[in-house]
C-alpha positions as CSV (number, residue, x, y, z in Angstrom):
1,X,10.4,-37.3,20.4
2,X,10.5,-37.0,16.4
3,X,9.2,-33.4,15.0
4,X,5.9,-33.7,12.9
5,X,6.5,-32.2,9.6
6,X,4.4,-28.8,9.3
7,X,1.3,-29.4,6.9
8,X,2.0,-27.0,4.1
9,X,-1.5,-26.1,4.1
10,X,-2.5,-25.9,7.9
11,X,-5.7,-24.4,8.9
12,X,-6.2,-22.0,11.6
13,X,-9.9,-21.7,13.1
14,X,-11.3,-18.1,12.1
15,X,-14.0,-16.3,14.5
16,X,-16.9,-17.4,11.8
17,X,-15.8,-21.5,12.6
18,X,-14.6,-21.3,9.2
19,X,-11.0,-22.3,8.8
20,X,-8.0,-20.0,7.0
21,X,-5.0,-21.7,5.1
22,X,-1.8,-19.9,5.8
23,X,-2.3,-19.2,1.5
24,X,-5.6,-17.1,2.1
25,X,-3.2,-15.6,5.5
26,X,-0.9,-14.4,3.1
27,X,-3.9,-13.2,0.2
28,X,-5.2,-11.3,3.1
29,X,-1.9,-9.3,4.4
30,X,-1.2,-8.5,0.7
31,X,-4.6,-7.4,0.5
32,X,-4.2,-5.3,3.4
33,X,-0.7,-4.0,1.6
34,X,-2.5,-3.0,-1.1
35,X,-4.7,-1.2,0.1
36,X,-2.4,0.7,2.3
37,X,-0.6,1.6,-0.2
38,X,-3.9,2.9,-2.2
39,X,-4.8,5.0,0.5
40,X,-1.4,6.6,1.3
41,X,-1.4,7.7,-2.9
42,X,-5.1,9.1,-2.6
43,X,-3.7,11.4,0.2
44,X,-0.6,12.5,-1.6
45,X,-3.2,13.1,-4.5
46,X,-5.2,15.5,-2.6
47,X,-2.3,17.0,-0.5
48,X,-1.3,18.1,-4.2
49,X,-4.1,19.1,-4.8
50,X,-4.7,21.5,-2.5
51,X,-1.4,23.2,-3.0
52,X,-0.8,23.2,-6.2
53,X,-4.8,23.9,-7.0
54,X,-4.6,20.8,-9.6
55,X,-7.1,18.2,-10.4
56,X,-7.1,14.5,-8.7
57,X,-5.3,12.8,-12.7
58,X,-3.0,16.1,-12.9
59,X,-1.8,15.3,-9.2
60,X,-1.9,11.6,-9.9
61,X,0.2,12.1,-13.0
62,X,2.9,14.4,-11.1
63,X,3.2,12.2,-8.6
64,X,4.1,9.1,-11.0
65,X,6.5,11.2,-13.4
66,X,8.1,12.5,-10.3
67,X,8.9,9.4,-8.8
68,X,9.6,7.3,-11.6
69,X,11.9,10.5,-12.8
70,X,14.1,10.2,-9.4
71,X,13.9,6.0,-9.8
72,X,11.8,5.8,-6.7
73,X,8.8,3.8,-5.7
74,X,5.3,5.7,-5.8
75,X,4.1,4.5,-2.4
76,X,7.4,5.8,-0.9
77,X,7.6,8.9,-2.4
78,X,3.6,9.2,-1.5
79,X,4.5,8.8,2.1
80,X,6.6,11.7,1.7
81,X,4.6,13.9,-0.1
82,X,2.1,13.2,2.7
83,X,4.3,13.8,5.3
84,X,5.6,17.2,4.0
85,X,1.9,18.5,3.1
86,X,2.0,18.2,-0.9
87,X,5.3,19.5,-1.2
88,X,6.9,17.7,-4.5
89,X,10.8,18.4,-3.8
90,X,10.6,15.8,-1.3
């Protein structure tokens, strides 16, 4: 038995009938990253918010300087933030 080479655009069925290429798989789970990542900043945002007593674009801006100050990504150092309830030495 020979191995079929793997069509580099193979379809899977979706729920609809419709069919999903493994590119529109991979639009969709970066999609999905995306907006993870979106949602973990909005809740650092307002975890500084509350206590500091700062505005949503004064958090937003502490949060960026911070990070990119300590060379570190925003969505990780968001996680953190989040994790220890707005705390910035993180």
């Amino acid at each position: 038995m020979s191995a079929q080479p793997k069509d580099q655009h193979a379809t899977t069925p979706t729920a609809r009938g419709g069919e999903m290429t493994e590119l529109s798989r991979a639009d969709s789970a970066q999609r999905y990253e995306a907006l993870d990542s979106r949602i973990v900043i909005e809740q650092a945002k307002n975890a500084v918010c509350t206590r500091h007593g700062t505005t949503a674009d004064v958090a937003f801006a502490m949060l960026c300087g911070l990070a990119r100050s300590q060379r570190r990504d925003l969505y990780e150092y968001a996680r953190k933030v989040v994790a220890n309830h707005g705390r910035l030495d993180t």
